[in-house]
C-alpha positions in Angstrom: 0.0 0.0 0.0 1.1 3.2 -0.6 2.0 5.7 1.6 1.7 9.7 1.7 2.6 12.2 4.2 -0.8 13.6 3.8 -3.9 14.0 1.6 -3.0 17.2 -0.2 0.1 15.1 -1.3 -2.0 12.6 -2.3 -3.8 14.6 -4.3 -0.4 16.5 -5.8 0.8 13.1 -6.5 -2.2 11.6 -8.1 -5.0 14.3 -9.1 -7.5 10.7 -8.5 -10.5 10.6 -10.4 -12.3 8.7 -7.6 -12.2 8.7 -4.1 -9.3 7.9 -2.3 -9.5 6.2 1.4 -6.4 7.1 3.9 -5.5 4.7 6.2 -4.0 5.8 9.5 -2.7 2.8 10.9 -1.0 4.6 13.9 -4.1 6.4 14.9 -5.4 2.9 15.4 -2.7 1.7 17.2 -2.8 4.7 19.8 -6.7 4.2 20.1 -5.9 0.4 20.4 -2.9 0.6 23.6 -5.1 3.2 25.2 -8.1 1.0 25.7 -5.8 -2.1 26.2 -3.9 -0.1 29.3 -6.7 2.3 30.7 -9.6 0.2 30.4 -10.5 -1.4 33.6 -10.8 -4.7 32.3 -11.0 -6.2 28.8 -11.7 -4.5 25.5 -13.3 -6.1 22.3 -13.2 -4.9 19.3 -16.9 -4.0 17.7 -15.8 -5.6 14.1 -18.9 -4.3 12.7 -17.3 -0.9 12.9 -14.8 -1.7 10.3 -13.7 -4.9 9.4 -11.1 -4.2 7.6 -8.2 -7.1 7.8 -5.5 -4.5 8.0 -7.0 -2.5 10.5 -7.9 -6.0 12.5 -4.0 -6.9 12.4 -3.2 -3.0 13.7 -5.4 -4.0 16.6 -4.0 -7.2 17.4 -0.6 -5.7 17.1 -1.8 -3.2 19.9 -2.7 -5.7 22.0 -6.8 -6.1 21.5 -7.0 -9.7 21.8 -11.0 -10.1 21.8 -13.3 -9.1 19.1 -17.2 -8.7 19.0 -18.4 -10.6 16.2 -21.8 -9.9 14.9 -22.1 -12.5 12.1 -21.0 -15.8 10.7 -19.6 -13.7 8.4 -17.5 -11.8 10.9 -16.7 -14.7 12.7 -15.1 -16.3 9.6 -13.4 -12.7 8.8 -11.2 -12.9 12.0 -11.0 -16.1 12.3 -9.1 -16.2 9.2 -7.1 -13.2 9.8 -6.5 -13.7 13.1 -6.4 -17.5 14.4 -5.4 -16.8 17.8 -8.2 -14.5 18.5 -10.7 -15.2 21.0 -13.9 -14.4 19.5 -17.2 -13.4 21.3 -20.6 -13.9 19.1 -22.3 -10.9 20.5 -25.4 -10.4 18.2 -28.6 -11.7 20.2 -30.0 -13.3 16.6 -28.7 -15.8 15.2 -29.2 -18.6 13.3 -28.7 -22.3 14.4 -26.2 -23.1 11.5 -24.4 -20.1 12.7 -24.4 -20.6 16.2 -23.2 -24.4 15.2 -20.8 -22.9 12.9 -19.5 -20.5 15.4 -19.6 -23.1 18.3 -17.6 -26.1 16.4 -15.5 -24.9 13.6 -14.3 -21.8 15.2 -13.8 -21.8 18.3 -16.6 -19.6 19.3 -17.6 -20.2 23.3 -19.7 -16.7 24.0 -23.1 -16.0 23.1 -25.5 -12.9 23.8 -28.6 -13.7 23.8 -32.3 -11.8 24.9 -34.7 -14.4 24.9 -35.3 -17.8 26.3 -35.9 -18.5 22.7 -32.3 -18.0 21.5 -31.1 -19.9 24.9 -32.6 -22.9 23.7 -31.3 -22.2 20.5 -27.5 -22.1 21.6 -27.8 -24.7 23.8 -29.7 -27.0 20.7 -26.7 -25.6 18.7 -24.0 -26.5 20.8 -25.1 -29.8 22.1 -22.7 -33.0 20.7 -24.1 -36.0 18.6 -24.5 -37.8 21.4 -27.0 -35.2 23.4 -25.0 -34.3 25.9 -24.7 -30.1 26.3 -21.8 -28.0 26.4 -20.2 -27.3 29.7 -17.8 -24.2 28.0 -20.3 -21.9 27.2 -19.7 -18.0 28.3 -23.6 -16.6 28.0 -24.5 -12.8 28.1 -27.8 -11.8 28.8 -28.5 -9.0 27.2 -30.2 -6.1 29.0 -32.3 -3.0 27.5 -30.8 0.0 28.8 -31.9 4.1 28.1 -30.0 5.6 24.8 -31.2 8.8 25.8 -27.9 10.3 26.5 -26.0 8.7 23.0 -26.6 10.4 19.6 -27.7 7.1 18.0 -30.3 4.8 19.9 -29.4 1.3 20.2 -32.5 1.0 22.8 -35.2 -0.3 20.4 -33.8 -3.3 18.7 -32.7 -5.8 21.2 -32.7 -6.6 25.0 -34.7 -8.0 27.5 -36.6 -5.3 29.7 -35.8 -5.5 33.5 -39.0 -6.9 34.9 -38.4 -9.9 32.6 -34.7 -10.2 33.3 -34.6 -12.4 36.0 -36.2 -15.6 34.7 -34.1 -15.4 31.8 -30.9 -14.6 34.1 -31.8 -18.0 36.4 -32.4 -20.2 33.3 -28.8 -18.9 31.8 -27.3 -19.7 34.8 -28.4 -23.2 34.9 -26.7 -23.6 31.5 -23.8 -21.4 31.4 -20.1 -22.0 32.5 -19.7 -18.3 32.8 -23.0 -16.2 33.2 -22.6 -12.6 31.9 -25.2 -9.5 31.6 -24.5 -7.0 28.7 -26.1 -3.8 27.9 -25.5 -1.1 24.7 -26.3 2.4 26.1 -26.1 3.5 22.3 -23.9 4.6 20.0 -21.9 7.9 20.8 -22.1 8.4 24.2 -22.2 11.9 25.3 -21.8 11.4 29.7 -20.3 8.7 31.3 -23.9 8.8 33.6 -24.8 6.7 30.5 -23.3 3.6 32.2 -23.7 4.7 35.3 -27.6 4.7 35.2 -27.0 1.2 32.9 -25.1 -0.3 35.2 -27.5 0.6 37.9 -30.5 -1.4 35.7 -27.9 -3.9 35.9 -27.9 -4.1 39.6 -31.0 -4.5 39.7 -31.7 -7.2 38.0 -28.6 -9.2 39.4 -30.7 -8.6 43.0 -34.0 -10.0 40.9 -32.7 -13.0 39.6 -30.4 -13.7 43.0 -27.4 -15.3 40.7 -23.4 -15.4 40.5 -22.4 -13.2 37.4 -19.2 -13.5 36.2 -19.0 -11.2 33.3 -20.2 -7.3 33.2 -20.0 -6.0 29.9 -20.9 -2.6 29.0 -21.0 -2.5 25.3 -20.2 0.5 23.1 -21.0 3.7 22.9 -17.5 5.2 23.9 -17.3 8.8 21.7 -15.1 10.1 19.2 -14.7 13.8 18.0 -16.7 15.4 15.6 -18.1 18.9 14.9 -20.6 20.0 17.7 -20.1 16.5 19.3 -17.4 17.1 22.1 -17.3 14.5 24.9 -15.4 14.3 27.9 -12.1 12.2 28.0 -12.3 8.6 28.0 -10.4 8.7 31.2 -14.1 9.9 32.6 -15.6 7.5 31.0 -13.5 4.5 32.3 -13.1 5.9 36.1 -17.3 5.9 36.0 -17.3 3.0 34.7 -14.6 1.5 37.4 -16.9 2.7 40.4 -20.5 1.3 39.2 -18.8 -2.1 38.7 -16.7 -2.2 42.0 -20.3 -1.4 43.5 -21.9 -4.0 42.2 -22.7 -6.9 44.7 -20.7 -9.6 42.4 -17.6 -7.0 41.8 -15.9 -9.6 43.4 -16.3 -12.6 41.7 -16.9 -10.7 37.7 -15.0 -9.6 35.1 -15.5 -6.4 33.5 -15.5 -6.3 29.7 -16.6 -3.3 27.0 -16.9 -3.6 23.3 -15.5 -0.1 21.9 -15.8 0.2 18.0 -15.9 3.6 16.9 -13.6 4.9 19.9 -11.3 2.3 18.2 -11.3 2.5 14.8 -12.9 6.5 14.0 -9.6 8.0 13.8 -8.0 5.5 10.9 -9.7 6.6 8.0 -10.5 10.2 6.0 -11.7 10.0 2.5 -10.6 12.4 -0.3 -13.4 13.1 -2.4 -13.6 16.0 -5.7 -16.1 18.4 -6.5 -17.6 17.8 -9.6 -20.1 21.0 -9.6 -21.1 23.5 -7.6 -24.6 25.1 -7.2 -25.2 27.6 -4.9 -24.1 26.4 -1.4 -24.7 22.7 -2.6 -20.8 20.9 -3.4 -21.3 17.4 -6.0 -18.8 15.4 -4.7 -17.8 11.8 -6.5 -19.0 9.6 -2.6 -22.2 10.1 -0.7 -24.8 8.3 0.5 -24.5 5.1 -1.1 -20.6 5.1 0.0 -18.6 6.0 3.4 -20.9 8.8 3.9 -24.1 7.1 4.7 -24.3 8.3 8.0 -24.0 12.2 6.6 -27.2 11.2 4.5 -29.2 9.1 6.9 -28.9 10.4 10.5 -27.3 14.0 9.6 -23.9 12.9 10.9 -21.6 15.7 10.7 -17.8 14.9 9.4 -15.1 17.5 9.9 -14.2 18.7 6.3 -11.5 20.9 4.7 -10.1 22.0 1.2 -7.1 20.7 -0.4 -6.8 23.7 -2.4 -3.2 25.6 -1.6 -4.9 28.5 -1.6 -7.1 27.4 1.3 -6.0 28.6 4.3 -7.3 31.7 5.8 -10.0 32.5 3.3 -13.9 33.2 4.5 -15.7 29.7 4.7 -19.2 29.1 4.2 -21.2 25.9 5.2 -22.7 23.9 2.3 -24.5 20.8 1.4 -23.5 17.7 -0.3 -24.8 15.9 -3.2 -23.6 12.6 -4.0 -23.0 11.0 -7.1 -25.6 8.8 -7.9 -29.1 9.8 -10.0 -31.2 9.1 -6.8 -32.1 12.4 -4.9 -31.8 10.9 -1.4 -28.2 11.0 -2.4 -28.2 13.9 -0.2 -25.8 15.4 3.3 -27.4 18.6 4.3 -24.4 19.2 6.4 -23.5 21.8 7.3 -20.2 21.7 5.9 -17.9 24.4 6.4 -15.6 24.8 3.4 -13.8 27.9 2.2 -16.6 30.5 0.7 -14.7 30.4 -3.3 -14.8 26.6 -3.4 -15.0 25.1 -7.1 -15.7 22.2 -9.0 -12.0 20.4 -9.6 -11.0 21.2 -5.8 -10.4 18.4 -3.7 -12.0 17.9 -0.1 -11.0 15.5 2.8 -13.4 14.0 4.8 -12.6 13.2 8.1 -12.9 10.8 11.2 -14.7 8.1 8.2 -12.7 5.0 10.0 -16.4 4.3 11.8 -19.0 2.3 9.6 -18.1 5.1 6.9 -15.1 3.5 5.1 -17.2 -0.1 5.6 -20.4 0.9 4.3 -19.6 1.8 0.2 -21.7 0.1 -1.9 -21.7 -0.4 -5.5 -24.8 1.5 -6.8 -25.2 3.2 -9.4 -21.5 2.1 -10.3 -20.3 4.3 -7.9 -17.9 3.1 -4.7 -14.5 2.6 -6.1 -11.8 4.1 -3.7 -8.4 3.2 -4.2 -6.7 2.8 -0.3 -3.5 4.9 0.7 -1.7 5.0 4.1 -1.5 8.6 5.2 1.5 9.4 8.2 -0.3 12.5 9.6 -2.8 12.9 12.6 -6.5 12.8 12.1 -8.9 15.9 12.3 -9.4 15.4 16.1 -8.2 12.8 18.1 -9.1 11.6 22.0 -5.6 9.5 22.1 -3.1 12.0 21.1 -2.7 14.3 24.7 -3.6 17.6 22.9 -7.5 18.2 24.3 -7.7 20.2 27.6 -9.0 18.2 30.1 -12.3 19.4 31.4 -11.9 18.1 35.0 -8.7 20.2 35.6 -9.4 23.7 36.4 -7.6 27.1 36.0 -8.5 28.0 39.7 -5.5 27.4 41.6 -6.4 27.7 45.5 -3.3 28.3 47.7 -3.1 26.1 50.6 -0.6 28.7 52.3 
C-alpha cells in the first residue's frame, strides 16, 4: 500500500479521479494501547465498525485480543485473519447453522442472547451427537438500557426489559459456565452517567434474579470527536465506569469487559473526495450516500471537512450541502459543511474521522464506490488518544493552601 505524508500530497501526486481512502494505521494503534492499558478490564473490538483485515492486524498488534463478532460472516473474517483470537458472538440473533458454525469450527464459546428462545437455540446448537450439552459456554444476557444520552439509539432493537430479566438470568445460569449481563447504552455516548444509570439497571436485576455473574459487559458507545459533538475524556468514562462495577454486589467474583468500536477505529480513516459542480451552497462530490458517507445522509452525521486547495488557508468559509453521485435524490448530506466561501468544482476535499461504519459501508450503486486505499502518516482531524485536548476536570482555579 502506498503511503503519503498527507492527503494534499495525495492529491499532488495523483490528481484521483475517484475517491481515495487514507489509512492511519497509527491512529489505530494509539486508540488500540489506550483501551488495552486504561480500560478497567477487557476490551473487544466491535468488528462491525470496520472490518477491515488490515485494521484487524493493527489491533491485534496493539494488544486487542477479543473481538465482537456480529455474524457468521464476521466470525469467519477474523478467524481467518486472526487464528489466535478469541472471539465473542455478540449479536442476540442468530441462526442455528451459525451458532453451530461458530460453536464447532471456530472456536466460538460466548453467546449474547435476549430471549429464552435464542437460549434454547445455543444450547440445541451446541449440544454434541451424542446429546449431551456443552459445559464451555460464556452466556450474556443482554439487558435494555436508556439511549437517551448517545446520539444514536441502540435501545429499540434488542434486550430483554428488566422486569423480565430475572427468569431469563436463572435459566442462563443453569446452562452457562460463565454467566454474563450485557447492555449497549447507544452509540456515541455523550456522559459517562450513561453507564452509570446502565449499570444501575444492571444491579438490579442481578438482586431480581439472585445469581453469581461473572462477566459485566458494558458495550459501546465510547465517543469520538466530531463537529458539535465534544465528549469528555475517556479517562471519565472509564473511572465511571470502574466505580459502578466495583459497587456491584458480584464485583468480586466478575470480570469487566466493553466492546468499543468507533472509539477504536474512527480516527484511521479520511476520505478524499472531488467536487464535480457546484450550485449555490450545494458541493457534487464523487462519494455520498450510497458510500462511506451514509451516516452524513441518513442520521445528519456531521464529518469535519477541509479543502485541499493551496490556496485554502485563511480565506472566509461558508457551510454547504452535499450531493452525492448517484441519480437518486436521497443522495443527499445537508451538512453543514464548512468549506472555504470560493470553493470550485475540480477542488479536492477531505473528509474526516470516516474510520467508523463510513469506510465499511460503500456500496456499488449506481457504479459508484470505487476508492483506491492509501496509508497517510499525519494525525487525524481530532483525536481523544493523542494528549492535545484540555482536560475538562482540571481547572484554571488554583487555590493556595498557604
Amino acid at each position: 500500500m502506498h503511503s503519503y505524508p498527507d492527503a494534499s500530497a495525495v492529491v499532488r501526486a495523483l490528481a484521483p479521479d475517484e475517491p481515495v481512502i487514507l489509512n492511519r494505521p497509527h491512529a489505530a494503534a494509539r486508540a488500540a494501547r489506550f483501551f488495552v492499558e486504561k480500560f478497567p478490564g477487557k476490551s473487544l473490538y466491535a468488528v462491525k465498525a470496520n472490518p477491515s483485515p488490515e485494521l484487524l492486524k493493527v489491533l491485534w498488534a496493539s494488544g486487542v485480543t477479543h473481538y465482537d463478532v456480529a455474524s457468521i460472516a464476521e466470525v469467519r473474517l477474523v478467524r481467518a485473519t486472526l487464528p489466535e483470537a478469541t472471539l465473542c458472538f455478540m449479536h442476540p440473533v442468530k441462526t442455528r447453522a451459525a451458532i453451530a458454525e461458530a460453536y464447532r469450527v471456530h472456536g466460538v464459546r460466548t453467546f449474547s442472547l435476549d430471549t429464552h428462545e435464542e437460549l434454547d437455540k445455543i444450547v440445541a446448537a451446541t449440544t454434541n451427537e451424542a446429546g449431551e450439552p456443552a459445559t464451555d459456554l460464556s452466556l450474556c444476557v443482554r439487558l435494555r438500557v436508556s439511549s437517551d444520552y448517545s446520539e444514536l439509539s441502540l435501545a429499540s432493537k434488542f434486550g430483554v426489559d428488566l422486569v423480565d430479566a430475572a427468569p431469563l438470568l436463572q435459566a442462563t445460569r443453569q446452562v452457562a459456565d460463565a454467566l454474563g449481563i450485557c447492555f449497549h447504552v447507544g452509540s456515541q455516548a455523550m456522559t459517562p452517567f450513561a453507564y452509570v444509570q446502565a449499570l444501575e439497571r444492571v444491579r438490579a436485576a442481578i438482586v431480581d434474579a439472585s445469581v453469581t455473574v461473572d462477566i459485566v459487559d458494558v458495550g459501546g458507545g465510547f465517543p469520538s470527536i466530531y463537529p458539535g459533538m465534544e465528549p469528555p475524556p475517556l479517562e471519565d468514562y472509564f473511572g465511571a465506569i470502574h466505580r459502578a462495577a466495583e459497587s456491584l454486589p458480584v464485583s468480586y467474583s466478575s470480570e469487566l469487559w466493553c466492546e468499543p468500536g468507533r472509539a477504536l477505529c474512527a480516527e484511521y480513516n479520511s476520505m478524499i473526495v472531488r467536487v464535480e459542480k457546484r450550485r449555490g451552497n450545494e458541493l457534487y462530490i464523487n462519494d455520498g450516500a450510497y458510500g462511506a458517507l451514509y451516516d452524513a445522509a441518513h442520521v445528519g452525521w456531521r464529518f469535519p471537512v477541509r479543502s485541499l486547495a493551496d490556496d485554502a488557508e485563511g480565506v472566509q468559509e461558508e457551510d454547504f450541502a452535499f450531493y452525492g453521485p448517484t441519480c437518486d435524490d436521497a443522495d443527499y448530506m445537508e451538512g453543514p459543511f464548512s468549506l472555504p466561501a470560493g470553493i470550485k468544482a475540480g477542488d479536492y476535499i477531505e473528509v474526516g474521522m470516516l474510520g467508523a461504519y463510513g469506510a465499511a459501508m460503500k456500496t456499488a450503486f449506481n457504479g459508484f464506490g470505487q476508492a483506491e486505499a492509501i496509508e497517510s502518516s499525519d494525525e487525524p482531524m481530532a483525536s481523544q488518544y493523542r494528549g492535545d485536548r484540555r482536560d475538562p476536570r482540571h481547572s484554571d482555579n488554583v487555590v493556595s493552601l498557604r
